[in-house]
N, C-alpha and C positions, 0 to 999 in steps of 0.2 A: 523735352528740355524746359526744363522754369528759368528764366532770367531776374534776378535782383538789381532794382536800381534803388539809388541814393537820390533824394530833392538835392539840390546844388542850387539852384536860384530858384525865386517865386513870383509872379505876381508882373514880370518885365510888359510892361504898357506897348504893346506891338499895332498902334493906329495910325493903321499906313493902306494904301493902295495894294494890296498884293497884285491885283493884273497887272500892273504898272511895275511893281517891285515885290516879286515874289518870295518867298521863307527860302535861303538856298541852302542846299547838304553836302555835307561835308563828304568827300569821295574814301576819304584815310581820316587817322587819326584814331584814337580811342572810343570804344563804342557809346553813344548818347541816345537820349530818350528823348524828345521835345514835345509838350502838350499843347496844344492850341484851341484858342475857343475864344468864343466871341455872344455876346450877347445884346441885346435878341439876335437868335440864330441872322447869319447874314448883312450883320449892321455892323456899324463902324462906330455906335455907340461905347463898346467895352469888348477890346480883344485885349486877351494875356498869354503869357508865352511862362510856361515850367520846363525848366530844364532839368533832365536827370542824368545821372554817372552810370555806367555797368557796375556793380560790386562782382558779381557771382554769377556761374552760371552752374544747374544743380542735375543732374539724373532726373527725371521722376520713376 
């Protein structure tokens, strides 16, 4: 199965403590994609949060 997503936001400044206050997910609702990263690996210099949408989902 190949899954199709759509960007919907970009770039959301996510610099926060996750041990303290963790990324939490959604149990229901419409399927989502969420990227996360951080740079330098590890640091709380520069994390970003991309969200994406389901469009499709396809045979291969």
């Amino acid at each position: 199965m190949r899954y199709v997503y759509v960007v919907t936001s970009n770039g959301d400044d996510i610099r926060w403590d996750y041990k303290v206050n963790p990324v939490r997910f959604a149990q229901g609702g419409e399927a989502r994609l969420m990227l996360i990263t951080c740079y330098p690996p590890g640091k709380k210099k520069a994390a970003w949060i991309t969200h994406c949408k389901l469009v499709r989902k396809e045979n291969m």
